[in-house]
N, C-alpha and C positions, 0 to 999 in steps of 0.2 A: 746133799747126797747125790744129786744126779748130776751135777756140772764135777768136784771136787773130791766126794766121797770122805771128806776130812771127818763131818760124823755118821759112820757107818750105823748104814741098816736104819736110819731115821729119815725115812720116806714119808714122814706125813709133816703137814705144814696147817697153823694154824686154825679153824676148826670148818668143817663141813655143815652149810644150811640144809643138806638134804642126806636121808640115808642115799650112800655108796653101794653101787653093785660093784664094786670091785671084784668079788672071784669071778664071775662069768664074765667082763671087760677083758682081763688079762688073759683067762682059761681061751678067750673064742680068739686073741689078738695074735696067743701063741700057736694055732692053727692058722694061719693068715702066713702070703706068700713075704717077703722080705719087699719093704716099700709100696707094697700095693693097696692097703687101707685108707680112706678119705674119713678122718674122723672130723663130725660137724657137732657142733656146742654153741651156743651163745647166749651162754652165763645163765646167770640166777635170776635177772633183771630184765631182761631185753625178750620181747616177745612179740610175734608175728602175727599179722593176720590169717584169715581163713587160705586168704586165697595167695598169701605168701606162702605160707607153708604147705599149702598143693606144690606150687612151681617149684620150691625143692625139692620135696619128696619125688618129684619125679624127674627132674633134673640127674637128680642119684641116680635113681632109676635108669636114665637115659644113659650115662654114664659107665654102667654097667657095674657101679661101685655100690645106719638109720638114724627124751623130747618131747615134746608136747605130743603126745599120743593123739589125746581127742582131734585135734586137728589135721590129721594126716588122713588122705583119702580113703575109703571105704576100702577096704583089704587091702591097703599098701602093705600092710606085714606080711601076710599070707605070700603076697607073691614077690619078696624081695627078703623070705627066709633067708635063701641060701644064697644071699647076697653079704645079707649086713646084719647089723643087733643094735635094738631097739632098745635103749634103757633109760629111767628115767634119770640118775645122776652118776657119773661116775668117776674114778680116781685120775683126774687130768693129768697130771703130773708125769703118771703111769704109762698114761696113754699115749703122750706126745712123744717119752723116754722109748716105747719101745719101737723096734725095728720095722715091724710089720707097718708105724703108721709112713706113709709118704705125703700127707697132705693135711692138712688144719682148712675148715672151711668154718670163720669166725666172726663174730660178729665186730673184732677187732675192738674190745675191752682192753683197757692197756694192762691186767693182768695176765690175759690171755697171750695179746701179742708179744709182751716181754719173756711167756715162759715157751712161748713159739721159737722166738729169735736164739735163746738163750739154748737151747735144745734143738737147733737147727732143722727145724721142720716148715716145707713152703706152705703158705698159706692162699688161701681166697677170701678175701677180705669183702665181704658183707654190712659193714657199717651200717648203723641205725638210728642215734642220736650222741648228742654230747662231744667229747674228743675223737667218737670213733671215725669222724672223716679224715682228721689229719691225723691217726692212726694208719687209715687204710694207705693214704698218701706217703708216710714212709715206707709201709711194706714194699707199695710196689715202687716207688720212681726214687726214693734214697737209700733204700737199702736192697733192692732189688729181688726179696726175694719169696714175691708172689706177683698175684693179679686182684684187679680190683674189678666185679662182677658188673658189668654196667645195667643200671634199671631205668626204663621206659620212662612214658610220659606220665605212668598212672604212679611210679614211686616202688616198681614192683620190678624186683631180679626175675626175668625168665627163665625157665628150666634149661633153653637152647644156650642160654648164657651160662649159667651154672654147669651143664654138661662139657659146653667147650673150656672152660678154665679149668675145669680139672681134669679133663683128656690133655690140655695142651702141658699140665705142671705135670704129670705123672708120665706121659707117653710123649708129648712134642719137641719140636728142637728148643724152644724158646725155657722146656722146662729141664732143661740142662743146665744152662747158666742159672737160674733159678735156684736149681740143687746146688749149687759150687757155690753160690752165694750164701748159702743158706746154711753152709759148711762152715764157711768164714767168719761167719757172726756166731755160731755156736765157740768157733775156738777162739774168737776174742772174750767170749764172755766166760769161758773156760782160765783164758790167762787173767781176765782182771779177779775172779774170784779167790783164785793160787792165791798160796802165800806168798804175800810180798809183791800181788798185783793189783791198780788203780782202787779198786773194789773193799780189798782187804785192807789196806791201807786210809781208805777213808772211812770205814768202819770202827780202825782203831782209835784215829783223831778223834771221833765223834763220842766214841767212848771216854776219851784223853780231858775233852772239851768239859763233859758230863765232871768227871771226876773234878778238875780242877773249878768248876763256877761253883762246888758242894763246898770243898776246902776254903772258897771267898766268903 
């Protein structure tokens, strides 16, 4: 639905571990200026410490651009209302498809980064454990089209880091090229999904494959 549209109006994929705010997600994204949303997630799994999830929260903050609720500083929502929205899960898909977002700040889950790439949205790559480092490693230096947050001695993204990677992908020169990159891989993954491209094509076989080892 969101690269092809071949099966229209089937926007949902597979099933949800958490209820979805989806209407206030979309409702608040389609008041939001064109590219200017920094939408942060990382996944169902992956979780922060105390004192990671300060130097976000205010990173955002710093940022001027909202999840584990209990851990966000003592009235971070209060005063970053009319910033941003605070939910605890919501319709990804939805969220990286609309306009308003201009940035993914990820833990770099290869769900995540594939429906990033695929839907041409730059990322900030946050890596935590497992593939997410050589994840983060395509985003930025083979496919060009983010930055990777660098953390201290203690293992901890600071806020001054996280503020400058997403000033530089939304507002900088560096987040030009970024954006064009980041265009590029949405319309390659656009053409292999078409009919009749890389994508479509080895889906069929795979089906082909299935059918004839039943007939053996």
């Amino acid at each position: 639905m969101y690269l092809d549209k071949q099966l229209e109006d089937d926007k949902d994929y597979g099933f949800s571990m958490f209820k979805q705010n989806n209407e206030s997600c979309i409702k608040w994204l389609n008041d939001q200026a064109k590219g200017s949303v920094v939408y942060v997630s990382f996944g169902s799994m992956a979780t922060l410490k105390i004192e990671e999830m300060e130097e976000l929260a205010w990173g955002l903050k710093a940022s001027d651009k909202e999840s584990e609720q209990s851990k966000l500083p003592e009235n971070f929502s209060d005063e970053t209302s009319q910033k941003g929205l605070v939910v605890n899960w919501c319709p990804q898909l939805g969220v990286l498809a609309h306009e308003a977002t201009g940035c993914f700040l990820t833990h770099c889950g290869w769900n995540s980064t594939l429906e990033a790439l695929s839907l041409g949205v730059p990322m900030v790559a946050m890596p935590q454990w497992a593939d997410q480092s050589t994840n983060s490693k395509y985003i930025m230096d083979v496919w060009k089209m983010g930055l990777k947050a660098p953390a201290d001695e203690k293992g901890i993204v600071r806020r001054e880091a996280i503020a400058h990677c997403i000033s530089e992908i939304l507002e900088g020169e560096r987040g030009k090229e970024i954006k064009q990159n980041a265009g590029k891989w949405r319309n390659f993954a656009e053409e292999a999904v078409a009919k009749g491209g890389s994508s479509d094509k080895n889906i069929d076989e795979f089906v082909a494959n299935l059918v004839c080892s039943k007939c053996l």
